[in-house]
C-alpha positions in Angstrom: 52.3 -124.3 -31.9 48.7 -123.0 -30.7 47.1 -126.2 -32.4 49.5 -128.6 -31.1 48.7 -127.0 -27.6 45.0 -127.9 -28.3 45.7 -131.4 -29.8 47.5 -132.4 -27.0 46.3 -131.2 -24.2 42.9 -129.6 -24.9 43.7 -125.6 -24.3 46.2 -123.3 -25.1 45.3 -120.9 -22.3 49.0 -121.4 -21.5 50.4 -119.5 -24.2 50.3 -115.8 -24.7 51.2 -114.3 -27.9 53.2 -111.3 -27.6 53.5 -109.3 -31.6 55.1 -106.5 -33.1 56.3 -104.6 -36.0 60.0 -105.8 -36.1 60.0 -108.9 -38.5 61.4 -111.9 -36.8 62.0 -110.1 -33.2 58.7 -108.2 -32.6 59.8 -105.5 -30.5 63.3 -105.0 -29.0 61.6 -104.5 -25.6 60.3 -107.9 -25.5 64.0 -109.5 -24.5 63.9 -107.8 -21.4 59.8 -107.4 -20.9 59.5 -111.4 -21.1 62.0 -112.4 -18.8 60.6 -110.0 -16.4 57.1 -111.4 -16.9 57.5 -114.7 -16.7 59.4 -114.3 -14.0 56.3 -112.8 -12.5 54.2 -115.2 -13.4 56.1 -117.6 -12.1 56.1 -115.9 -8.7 52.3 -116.4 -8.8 52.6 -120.0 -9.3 55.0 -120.7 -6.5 53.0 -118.8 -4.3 50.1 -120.7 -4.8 49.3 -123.5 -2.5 46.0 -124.9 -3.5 46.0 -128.7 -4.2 44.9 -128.7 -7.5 47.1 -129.5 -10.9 49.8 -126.8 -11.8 49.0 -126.8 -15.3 45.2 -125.2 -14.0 47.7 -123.0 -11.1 49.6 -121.8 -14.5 46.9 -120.9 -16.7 45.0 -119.0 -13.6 48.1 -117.7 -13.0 48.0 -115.2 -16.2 45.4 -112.5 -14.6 47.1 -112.4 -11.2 50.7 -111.8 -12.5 48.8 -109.6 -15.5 49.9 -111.5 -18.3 48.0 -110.9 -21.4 48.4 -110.8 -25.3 50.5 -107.7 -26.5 50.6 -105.6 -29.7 53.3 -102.6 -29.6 53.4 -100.2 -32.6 55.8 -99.0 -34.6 57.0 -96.6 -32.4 57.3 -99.0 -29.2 54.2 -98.2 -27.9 51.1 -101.2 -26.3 48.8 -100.6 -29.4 45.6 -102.2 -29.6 45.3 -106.3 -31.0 43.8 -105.0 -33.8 46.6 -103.6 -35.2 49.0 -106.5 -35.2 45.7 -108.5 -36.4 46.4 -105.9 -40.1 49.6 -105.3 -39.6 51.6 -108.7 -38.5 48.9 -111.3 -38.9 49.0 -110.8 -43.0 53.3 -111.6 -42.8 52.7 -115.1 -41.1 53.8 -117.0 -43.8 51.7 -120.7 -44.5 53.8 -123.7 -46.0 53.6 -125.3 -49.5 51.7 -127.9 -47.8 49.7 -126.3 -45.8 48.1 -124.5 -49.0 48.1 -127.6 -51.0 45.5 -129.2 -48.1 47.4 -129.5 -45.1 46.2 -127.4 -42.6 43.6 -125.3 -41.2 39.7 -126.4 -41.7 41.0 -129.1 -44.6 39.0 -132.6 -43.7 41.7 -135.0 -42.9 41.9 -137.1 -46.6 39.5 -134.7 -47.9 36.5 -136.5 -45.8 36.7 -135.5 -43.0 34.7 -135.1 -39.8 38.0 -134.2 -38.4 40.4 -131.4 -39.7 43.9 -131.2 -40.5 44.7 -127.8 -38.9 47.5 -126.1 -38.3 49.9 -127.9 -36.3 52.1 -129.0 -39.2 54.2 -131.1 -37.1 54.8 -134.1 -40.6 57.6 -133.7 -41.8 58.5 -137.0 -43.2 54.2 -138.0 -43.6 53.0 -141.4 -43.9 51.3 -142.1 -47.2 48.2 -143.5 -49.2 47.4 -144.0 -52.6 46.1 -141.0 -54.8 43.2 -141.9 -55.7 42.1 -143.0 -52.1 42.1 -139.3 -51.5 38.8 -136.9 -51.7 38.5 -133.3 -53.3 36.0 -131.7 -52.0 33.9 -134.2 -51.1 34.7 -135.9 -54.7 36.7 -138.6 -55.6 39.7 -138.7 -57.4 38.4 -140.0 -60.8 35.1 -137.7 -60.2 37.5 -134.9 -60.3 40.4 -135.4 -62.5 40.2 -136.5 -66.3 41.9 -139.8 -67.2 44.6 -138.0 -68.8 45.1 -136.0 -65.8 44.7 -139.0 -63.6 47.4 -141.0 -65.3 49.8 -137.9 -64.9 48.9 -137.5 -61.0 49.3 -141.0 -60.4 53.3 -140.7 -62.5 53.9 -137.5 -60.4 52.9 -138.8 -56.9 54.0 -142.7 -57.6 54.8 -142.9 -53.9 51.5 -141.3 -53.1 50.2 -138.2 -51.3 50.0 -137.8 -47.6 48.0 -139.1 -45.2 46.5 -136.8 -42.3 44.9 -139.2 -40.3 48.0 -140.8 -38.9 50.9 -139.2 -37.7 54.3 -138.7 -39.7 57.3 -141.3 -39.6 59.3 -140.9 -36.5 56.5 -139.1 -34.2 56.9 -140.0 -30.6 56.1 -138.4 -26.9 58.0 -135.5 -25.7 61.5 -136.5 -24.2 61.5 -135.1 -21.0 63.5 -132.8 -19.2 66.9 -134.3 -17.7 66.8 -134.7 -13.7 69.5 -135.3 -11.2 66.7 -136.5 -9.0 65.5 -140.3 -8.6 61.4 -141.0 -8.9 61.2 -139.9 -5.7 62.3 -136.4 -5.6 66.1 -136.9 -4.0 68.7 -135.4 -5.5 71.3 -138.0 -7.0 75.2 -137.7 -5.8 76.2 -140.9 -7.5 78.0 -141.0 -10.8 82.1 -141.5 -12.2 84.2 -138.7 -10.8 85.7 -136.6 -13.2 89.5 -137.0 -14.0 92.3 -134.2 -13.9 91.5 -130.8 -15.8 93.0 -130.5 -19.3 96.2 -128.4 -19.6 97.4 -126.3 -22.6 100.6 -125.2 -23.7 101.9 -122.0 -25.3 103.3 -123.3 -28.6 103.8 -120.2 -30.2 107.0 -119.6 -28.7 108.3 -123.2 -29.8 107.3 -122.4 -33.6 109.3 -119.5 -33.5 112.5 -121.1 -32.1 111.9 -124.0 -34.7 111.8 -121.1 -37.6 114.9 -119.7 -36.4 116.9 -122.7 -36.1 115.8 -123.9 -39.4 116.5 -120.7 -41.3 113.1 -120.0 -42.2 110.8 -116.9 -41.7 107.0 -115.9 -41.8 105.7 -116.5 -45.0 104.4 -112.5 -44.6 107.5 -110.9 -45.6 109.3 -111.1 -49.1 110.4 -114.2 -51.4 111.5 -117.2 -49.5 115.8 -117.4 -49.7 115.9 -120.4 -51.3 113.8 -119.3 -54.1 116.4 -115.7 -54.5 119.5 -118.3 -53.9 117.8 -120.2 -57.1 117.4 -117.0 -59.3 120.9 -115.5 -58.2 121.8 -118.6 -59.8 120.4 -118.0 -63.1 121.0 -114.5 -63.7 125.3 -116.1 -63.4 123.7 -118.6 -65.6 122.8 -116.4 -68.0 126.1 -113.4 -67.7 123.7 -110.8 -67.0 124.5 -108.4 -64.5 123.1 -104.5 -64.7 125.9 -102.0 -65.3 126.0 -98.6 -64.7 126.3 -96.3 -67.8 128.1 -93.0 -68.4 125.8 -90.5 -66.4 124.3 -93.4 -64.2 126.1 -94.6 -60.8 125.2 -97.8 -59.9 123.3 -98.0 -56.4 124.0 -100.8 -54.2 120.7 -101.2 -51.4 121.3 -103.4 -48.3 120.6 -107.1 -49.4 117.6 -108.4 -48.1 116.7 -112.0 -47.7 115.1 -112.1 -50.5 118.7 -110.9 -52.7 117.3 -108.4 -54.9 119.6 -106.0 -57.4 119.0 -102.3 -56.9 118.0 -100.4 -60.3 120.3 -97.5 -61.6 119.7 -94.1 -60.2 120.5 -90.3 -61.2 
């Protein structure tokens, strides 16, 4: 982000990095503390009155509202730089290509006089031929063998990226949407909206619609017309259960689900 500040517009005095111990987050303070802070600096902005550009009324802005780069330790505590510089700095993870020449002090193409840096910002890269590309100051066939020439050329067939143009699809910023014309007033125009949407309780209907069809929640036991189908085998078949000397036979309310009860003492 801090490169494509620079690219862009020159500076990056706009940005202020705020680091922590808490992978991803930080510190847990810093939901609440940048809110309030930018809020403040903010405040400093408005109040200024100068005619000069607000991106120099912003940046100027930082000592008044005391906005400056933050560290806080493991315990919560402002720390000095330093130790987010050993302790965060190291867990910055790069890219795959950023370490295969991407980024950082690389000379665009391997050539150079301009650098690649940071910004990786290509996602989809415009691209040259391999052996257009320099390695260290040396050409391709300088550096690599025939053998290992023929297998870079089969491997990167499409070719390798090219840093001195930008990737496929880059464009300007899209800015902000406004409800005001060129001149500052505040549009009223536009289609009216139609009637709000209703909804209707429907759980009431499905239940009514259960009942009436003889149905139930599947939550319960087997569905009746699955018992209807094995009463139906079991007379099929003449088996019934039948109580034997010592055993009375137990009759159980019949569910829906028409079950035989099993023999008891």
């Amino acid at each position: 982000m801090r490169d494509r500040l620079i690219r862009e517009h020159g500076t990056a005095d706009n940005q202020v990095l705020w680091e922590g111990q808490t992978p991803l987050l930080g510190d847990a303070s810093f939901v609440d503390d940048a809110i309030s802070k930018v809020d403040e600096w903010l405040a400093v902005v408005e109040a200024d009155r100068r005619a000069v550009p607000l991106a120099r009324k912003i940046i100027e802005a930082k000592d008044d509202a005391g906005v400056t780069e933050r560290c806080v330790a493991v315990d919560g505590a402002d720390a000095p730089l330093e130790l987010c510089d050993a302790t965060v700095d190291p867990t910055i993870f790069s890219s795959p290509r950023i370490e295969a020449g991407g980024g950082g002090d690389a000379p665009v193409n391997g050539v150079g006089p301009a650098v690649v840096g940071f910004s990786d910002e290509r996602l989809d890269c415009e691209t040259m031929p391999i052996d257009d590309f320099a390695y260290a100051g040396q050409s391709f066939a300088e550096v690599f063998t025939p053998e290992q020439q023929d297998g870079s050329r089969a491997a990167f067939s499409t070719g390798v990226c090219d840093y001195s143009k930008p990737g496929h699809g880059f464009q300007a910023a899209v800015p902000w949407l406004t409800y005001e014309d060129v001149a500052g007033v505040v549009i009223y125009d536009g289609e009216p909206m139609g009637d709000p949407p209703t909804s209707e309780y429907f759980a009431a209907a499905v239940a009514a619609a259960r009942a009436n069809s003889g149905t139930r929640p599947s939550t319960g036991g087997s569905s009746p017309v699955v018992a209807g189908a094995g009463a139906l085998l079991l007379a099929a078949l003449g088996t019934r259960p039948a109580a034997s000397a010592g055993q009375r036979k137990v009759t159980r309310p019949r569910t829906p689900a028409s079950s035989w009860a099993g023999a008891s003492p």
